[in-house]
C-alpha positions as CSV (number, residue, x, y, z in Angstrom):
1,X,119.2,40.4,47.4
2,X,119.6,44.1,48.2
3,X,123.0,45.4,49.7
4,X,122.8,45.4,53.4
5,X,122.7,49.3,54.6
6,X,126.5,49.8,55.9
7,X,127.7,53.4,56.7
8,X,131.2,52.8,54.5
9,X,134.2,55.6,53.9
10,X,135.4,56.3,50.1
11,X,138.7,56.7,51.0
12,X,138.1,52.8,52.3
13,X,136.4,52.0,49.4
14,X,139.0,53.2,46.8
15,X,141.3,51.3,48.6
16,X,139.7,48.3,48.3
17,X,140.9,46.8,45.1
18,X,142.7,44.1,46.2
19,X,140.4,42.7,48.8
20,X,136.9,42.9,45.6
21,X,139.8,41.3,43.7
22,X,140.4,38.4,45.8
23,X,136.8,38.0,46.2
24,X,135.5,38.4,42.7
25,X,138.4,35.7,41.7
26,X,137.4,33.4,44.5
27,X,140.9,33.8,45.8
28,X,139.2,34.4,49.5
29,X,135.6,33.5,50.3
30,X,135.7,34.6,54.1
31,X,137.3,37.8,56.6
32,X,140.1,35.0,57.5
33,X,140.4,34.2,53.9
34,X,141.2,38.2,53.2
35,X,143.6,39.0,56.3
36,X,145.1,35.9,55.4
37,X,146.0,36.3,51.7
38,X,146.0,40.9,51.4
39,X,148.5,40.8,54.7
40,X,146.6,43.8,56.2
41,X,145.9,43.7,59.5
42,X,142.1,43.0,60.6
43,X,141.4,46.2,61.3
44,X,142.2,47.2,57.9
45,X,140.4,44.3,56.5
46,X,137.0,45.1,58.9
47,X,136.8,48.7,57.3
48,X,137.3,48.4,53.1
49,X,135.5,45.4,53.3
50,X,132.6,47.6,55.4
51,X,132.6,49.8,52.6
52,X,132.8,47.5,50.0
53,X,129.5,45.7,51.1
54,X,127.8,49.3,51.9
55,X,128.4,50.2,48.4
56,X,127.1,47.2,47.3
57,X,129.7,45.7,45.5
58,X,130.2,42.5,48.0
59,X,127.6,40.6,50.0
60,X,127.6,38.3,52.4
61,X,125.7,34.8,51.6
62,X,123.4,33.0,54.3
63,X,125.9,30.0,53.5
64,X,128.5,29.8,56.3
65,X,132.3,28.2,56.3
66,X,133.9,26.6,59.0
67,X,136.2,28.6,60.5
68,X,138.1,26.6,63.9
69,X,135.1,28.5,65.8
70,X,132.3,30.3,65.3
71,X,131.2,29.7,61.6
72,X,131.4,32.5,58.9
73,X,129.5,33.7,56.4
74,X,130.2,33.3,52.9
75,X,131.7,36.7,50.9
76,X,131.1,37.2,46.9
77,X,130.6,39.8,44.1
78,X,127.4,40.8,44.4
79,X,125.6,39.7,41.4
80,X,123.2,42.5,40.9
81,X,126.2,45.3,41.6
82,X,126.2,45.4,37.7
83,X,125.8,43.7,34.6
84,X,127.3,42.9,31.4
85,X,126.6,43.0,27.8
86,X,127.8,40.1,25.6
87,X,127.9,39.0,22.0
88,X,129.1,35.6,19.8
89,X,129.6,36.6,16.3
90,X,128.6,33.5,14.6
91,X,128.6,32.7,10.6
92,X,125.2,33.1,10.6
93,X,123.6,34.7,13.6
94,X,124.5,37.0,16.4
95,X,123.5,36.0,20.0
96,X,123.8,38.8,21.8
97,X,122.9,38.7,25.8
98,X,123.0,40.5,29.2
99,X,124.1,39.0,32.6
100,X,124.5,39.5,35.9
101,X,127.9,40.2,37.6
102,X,127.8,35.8,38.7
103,X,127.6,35.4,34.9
104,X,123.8,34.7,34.8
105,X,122.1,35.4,31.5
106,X,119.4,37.8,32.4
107,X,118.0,38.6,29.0
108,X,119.0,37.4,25.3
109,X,118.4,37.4,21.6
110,X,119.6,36.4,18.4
111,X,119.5,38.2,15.3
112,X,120.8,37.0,11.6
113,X,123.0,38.9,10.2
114,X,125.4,38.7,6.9
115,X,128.6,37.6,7.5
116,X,130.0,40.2,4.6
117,X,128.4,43.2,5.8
118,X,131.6,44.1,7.8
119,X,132.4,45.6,11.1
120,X,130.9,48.9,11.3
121,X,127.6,47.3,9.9
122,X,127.9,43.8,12.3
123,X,128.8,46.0,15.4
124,X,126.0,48.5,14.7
125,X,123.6,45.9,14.6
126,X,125.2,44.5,18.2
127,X,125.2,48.0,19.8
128,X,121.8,48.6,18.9
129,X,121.0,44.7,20.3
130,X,122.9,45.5,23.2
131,X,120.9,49.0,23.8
132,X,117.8,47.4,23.4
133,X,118.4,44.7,26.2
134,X,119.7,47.2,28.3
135,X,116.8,49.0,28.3
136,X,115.1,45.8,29.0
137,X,116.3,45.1,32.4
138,X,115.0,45.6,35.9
139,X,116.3,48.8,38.3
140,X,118.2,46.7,40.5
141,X,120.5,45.4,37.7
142,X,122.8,47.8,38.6
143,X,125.3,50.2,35.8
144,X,127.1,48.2,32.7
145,X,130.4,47.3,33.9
146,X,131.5,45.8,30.8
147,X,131.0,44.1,27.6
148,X,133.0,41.0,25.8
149,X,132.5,39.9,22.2
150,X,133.2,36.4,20.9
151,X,134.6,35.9,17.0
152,X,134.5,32.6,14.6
153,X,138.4,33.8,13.7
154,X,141.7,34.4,15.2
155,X,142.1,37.8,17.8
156,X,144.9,39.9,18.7
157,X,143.6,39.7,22.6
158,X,146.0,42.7,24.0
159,X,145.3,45.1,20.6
160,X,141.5,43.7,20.6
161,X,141.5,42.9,16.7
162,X,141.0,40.2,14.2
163,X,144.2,39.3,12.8
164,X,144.9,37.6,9.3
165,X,142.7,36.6,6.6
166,X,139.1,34.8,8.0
167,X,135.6,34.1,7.5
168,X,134.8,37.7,8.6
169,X,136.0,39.3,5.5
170,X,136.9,43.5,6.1
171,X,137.8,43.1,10.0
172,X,141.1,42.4,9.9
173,X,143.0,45.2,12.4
174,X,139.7,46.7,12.6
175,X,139.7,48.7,16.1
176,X,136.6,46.8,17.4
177,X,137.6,47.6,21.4
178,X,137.8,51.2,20.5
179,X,134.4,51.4,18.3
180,X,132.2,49.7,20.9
181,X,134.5,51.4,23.9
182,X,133.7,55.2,22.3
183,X,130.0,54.3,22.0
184,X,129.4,52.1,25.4
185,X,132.4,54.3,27.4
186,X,133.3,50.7,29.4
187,X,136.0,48.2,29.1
188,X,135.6,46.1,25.8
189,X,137.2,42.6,25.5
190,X,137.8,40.6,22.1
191,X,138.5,37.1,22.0
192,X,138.1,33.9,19.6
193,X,134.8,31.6,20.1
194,X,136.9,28.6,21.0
195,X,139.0,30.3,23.7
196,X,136.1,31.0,25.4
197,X,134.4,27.9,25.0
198,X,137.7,26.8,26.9
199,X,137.2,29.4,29.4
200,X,133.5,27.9,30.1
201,X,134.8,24.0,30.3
202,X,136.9,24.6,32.2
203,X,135.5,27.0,34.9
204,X,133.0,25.9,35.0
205,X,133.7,21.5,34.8
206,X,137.5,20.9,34.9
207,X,138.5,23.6,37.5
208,X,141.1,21.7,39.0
209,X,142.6,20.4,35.8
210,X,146.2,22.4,34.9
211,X,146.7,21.4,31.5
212,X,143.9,20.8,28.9
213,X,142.8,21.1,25.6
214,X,139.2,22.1,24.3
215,X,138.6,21.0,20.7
216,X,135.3,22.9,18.7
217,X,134.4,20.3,16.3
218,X,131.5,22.5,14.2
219,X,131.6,24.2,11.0
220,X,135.3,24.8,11.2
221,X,137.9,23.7,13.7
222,X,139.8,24.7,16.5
223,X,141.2,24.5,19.8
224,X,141.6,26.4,23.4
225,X,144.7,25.9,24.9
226,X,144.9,26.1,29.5
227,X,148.5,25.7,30.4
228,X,149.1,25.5,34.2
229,X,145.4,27.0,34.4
230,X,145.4,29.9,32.0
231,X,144.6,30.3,28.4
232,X,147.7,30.0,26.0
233,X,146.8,32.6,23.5
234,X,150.3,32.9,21.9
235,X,152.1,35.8,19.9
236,X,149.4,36.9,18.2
237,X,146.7,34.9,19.0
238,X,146.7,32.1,17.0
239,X,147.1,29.4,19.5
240,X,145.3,26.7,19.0
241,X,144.5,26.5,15.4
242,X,144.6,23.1,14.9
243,X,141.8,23.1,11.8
244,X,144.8,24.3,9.6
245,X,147.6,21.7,10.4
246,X,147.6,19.7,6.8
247,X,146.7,16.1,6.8
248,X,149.2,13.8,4.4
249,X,147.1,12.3,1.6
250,X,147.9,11.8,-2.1
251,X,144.9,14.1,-2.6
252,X,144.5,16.5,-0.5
253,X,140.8,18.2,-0.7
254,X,141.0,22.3,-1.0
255,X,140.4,24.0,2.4
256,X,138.1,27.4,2.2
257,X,141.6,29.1,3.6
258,X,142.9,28.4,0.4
259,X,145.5,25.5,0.8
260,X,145.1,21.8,0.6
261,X,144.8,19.4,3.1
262,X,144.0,21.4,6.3
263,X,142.0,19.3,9.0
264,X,139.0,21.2,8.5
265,X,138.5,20.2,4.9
266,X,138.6,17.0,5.9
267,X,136.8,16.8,9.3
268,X,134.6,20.2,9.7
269,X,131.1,20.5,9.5
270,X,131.4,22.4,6.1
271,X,133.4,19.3,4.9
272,X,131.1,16.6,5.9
273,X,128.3,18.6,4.5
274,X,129.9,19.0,1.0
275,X,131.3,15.2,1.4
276,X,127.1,14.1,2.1
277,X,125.8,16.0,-0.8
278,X,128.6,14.5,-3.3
279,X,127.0,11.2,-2.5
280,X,123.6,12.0,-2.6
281,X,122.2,12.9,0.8
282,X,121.9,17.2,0.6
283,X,123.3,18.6,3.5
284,X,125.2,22.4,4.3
285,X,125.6,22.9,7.4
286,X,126.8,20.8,10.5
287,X,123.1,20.4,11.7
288,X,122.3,18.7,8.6
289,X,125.3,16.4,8.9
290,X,124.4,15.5,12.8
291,X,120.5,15.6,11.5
292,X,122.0,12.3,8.8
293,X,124.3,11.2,12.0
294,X,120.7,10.8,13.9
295,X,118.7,8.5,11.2
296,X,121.5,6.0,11.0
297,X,122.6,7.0,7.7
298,X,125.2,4.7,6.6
299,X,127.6,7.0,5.0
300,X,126.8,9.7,7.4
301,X,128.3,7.2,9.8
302,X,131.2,6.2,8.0
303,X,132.3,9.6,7.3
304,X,132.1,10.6,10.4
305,X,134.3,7.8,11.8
306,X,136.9,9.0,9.4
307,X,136.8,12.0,10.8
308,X,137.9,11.1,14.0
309,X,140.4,9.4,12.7
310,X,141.5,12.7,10.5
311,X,141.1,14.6,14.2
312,X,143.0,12.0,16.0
313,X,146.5,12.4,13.5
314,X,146.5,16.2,14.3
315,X,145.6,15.4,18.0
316,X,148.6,13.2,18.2
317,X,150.8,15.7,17.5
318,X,149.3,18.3,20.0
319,X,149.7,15.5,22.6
320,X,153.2,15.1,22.0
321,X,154.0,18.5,21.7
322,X,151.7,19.8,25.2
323,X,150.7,16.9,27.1
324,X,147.8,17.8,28.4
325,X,145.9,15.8,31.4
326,X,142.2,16.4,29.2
327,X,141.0,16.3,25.8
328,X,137.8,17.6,25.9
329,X,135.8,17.7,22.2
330,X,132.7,20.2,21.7
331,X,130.8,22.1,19.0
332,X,127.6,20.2,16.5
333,X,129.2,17.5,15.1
334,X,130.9,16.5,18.7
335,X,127.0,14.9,19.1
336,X,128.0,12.2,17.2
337,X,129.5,11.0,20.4
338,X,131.5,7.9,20.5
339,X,131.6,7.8,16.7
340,X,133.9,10.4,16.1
341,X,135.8,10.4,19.7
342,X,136.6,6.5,18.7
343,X,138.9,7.6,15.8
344,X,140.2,10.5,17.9
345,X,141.2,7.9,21.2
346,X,142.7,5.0,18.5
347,X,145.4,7.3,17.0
348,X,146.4,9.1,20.2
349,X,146.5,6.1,22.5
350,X,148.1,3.9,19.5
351,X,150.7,6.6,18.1
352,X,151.4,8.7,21.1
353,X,154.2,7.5,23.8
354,X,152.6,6.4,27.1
355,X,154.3,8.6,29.2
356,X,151.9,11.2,27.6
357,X,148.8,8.7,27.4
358,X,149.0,6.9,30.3
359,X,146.6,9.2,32.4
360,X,145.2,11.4,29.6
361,X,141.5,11.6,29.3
362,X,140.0,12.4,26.2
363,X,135.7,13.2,26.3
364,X,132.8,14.7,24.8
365,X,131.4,18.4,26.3
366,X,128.0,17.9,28.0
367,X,127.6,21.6,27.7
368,X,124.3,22.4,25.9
369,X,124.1,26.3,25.8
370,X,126.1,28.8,24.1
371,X,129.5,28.2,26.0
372,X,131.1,30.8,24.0
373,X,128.9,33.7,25.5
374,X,129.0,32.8,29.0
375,X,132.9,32.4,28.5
376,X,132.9,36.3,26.9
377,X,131.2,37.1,30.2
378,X,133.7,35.5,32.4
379,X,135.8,37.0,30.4
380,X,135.0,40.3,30.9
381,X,135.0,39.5,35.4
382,X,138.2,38.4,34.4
383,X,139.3,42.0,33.3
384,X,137.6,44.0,35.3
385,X,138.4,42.7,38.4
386,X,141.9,42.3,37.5
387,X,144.4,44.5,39.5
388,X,145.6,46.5,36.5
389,X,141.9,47.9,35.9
390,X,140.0,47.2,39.1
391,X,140.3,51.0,40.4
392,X,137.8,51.8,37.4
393,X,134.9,50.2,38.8
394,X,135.8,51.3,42.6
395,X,136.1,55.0,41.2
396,X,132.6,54.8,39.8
397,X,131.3,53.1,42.6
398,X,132.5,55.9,44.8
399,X,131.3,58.3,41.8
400,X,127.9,56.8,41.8
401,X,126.9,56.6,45.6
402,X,128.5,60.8,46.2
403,X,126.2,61.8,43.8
404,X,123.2,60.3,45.3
């Protein structure tokens, strides 16, 4: 849909951050909605948001809200006022895609890369991904207003940067916002895979639930945090990291961190894999252990029923420690369905004190696509429609439309 033509005034326009940021965070959806929750006076209202819809930022939808009189129409971002470019970093592939400013993936690809090549190699291969998408898209896409990057490891969100040892060996404290913000000149957001997959579940299914918990069940293991609706990140990122609390055994299996007895050597993808293969049925990745899961292989089946049950001890303790309202499970060898969640749902409804339990849901994701990207992009309208940084895209906006 093309802006409507709207004779609009910069001075309005740079004006207007909070009223684009209450609609681009769906905190009004109507002209009542924005006198209402800014406190400007109607007037006020009429002319930034006049000039936010001539410049094409906002547009009115033909769905209209009931208003006590004559219905209103719907406000929102505009979707094709921009786009973004967005990346998941995976262990074996890149997915790299470009979407519109509703989150809408508008063109996409995935490359393989090696993991060991490092950051300046990895985030070459991306920028040159991203550039060639860009060029890709259709006129009416509008400028890049920023781009988001999803990592398989632990990230310092406010410095941008891996932190600690991981699976992508030679990033840690790497300046990856810098890099891609030098060569890209927009805002660049870093964040771990899970988060976002936390981000996507629940904007996008559990809106209205304040206190959940999103477990990645794939190759390695992990968890998103939402307390009182917002992603806990902690101190430095490392929220969540659930695939490294030790389960007690008399012999403990060796993790690929380096310790013993970490959940994910006894309940990842990589561990069900290497568990398969010791018993005869070849198998390296979590595909091939879902691939088993699907013929009815007996000892797929059994180990992945102890699994759940390895899942459900470290569960426990989150329970008690967050109580959360949802548990939900994702990632490959989450298709197992109720053959892992059953282990997961004994322990924490048998060990766990009702009080915690006694409304807690705990399910599988439905969510078929690459929830970690569309999270990164989300991500991204998070930040740049936040107050702190929302006068950049209203400054070129106002830059773009005076040069015309």
């Amino acid at each position: 849909m093309k802006p409507t033509a709207i004779a609009w005034d910069g001075t309005a326009l740079l004006n207007a951050g909070r009223l684009l940021n209450l609609i681009a965070s769906g905190g009004a959806t109507s002209r009542s909605d924005l006198i209402e929750a800014s406190g400007l006076s109607r007037m006020t209202v009429s002319q930034r948001l006049s000039s936010l819809l001539g410049a094409g930022l906002v547009e009115e939808t033909p769905q209209t809200l009931p208003s006590g009189g004559r219905p209103t129409r719907q406000l929102r971002l505009r979707p094709q006022a921009g786009h973004l470019l967005v990346a998941n970093i995976g262990e074996t592939h890149l997915h790299v895609a470009a979407t519109d400013l509703a989150a809408t993936i508008l063109a996409e690809q995935t490359m393989p890369f090696q993991i060991s090549d490092g950051p300046q190699v990895v985030l070459t291969q991306i920028g040159e991904g991203f550039t060639a998408l860009a060029r890709a898209l259709p006129p009416h896409s509008g400028p890049l207003f920023g781009i988001g990057l999803s990592l398989p490891t632990p990230v310092d969100f406010n410095a941008g940067r891996v932190v600690g040892p991981s699976v992508l060996f030679g990033w840690d404290g790497f300046d990856i916002r810098g890099w891609l913000g030098q060569r890209f000149n927009v805002s660049v957001y870093v964040e771990n895979d899970v988060n976002l997959m936390t981000i996507y579940e629940h904007r996008l299914h559990f809106a209205g639930v304040e206190d959940m918990i999103f477990i990645k069940v794939g190759t390695g293991i992990g968890s998103g945090i939402v307390s009182q609706g917002r992603i806990l990140r902690g101190a430095k990122g490392a929220a969540g990291d659930i695939g490294h609390i030790q389960v007690k055994s008399a012999h403990p299996p060796l993790c690929r961190c380096g310790k013993l007895g970490c959940l994910e050597a006894w309940a990842s993808g990589w561990a069900l894999a290497r568990d398969l293969t010791t018993n005869g049925f070849p198998a390296s990745t979590a595909r091939d252990v879902i691939d088993l899961f699907d013929r009815q292989t007996p000892e797929a089946l059994m180990l992945l029923r102890k699994a759940g049950r390895s899942v459900g001890e470290v569960v426990c303790e989150v329970v008690s420690l967050l109580n959360p309202g949802l548990i939900v499970i994702g990632g490959t060898i989450s298709q197992a369905g109720d053959t892992l969640l059953d282990g997961v749902r004994e322990l924490v409804y048998q060990r766990c004190l009702p009080l915690a339990t006694s409304d807690l849901k705990i399910v599988a994701s439905a969510a078929e696509e690459d929830t970690a990207i569309l999270g990164a992009a989300q991500l991204v309208l998070d930040g740049i429609f936040d107050m702190a940084a929302i006068d950049q895209i209203l400054e070129r906006t106002a830059r773009m439309h005076t040069s015309v």
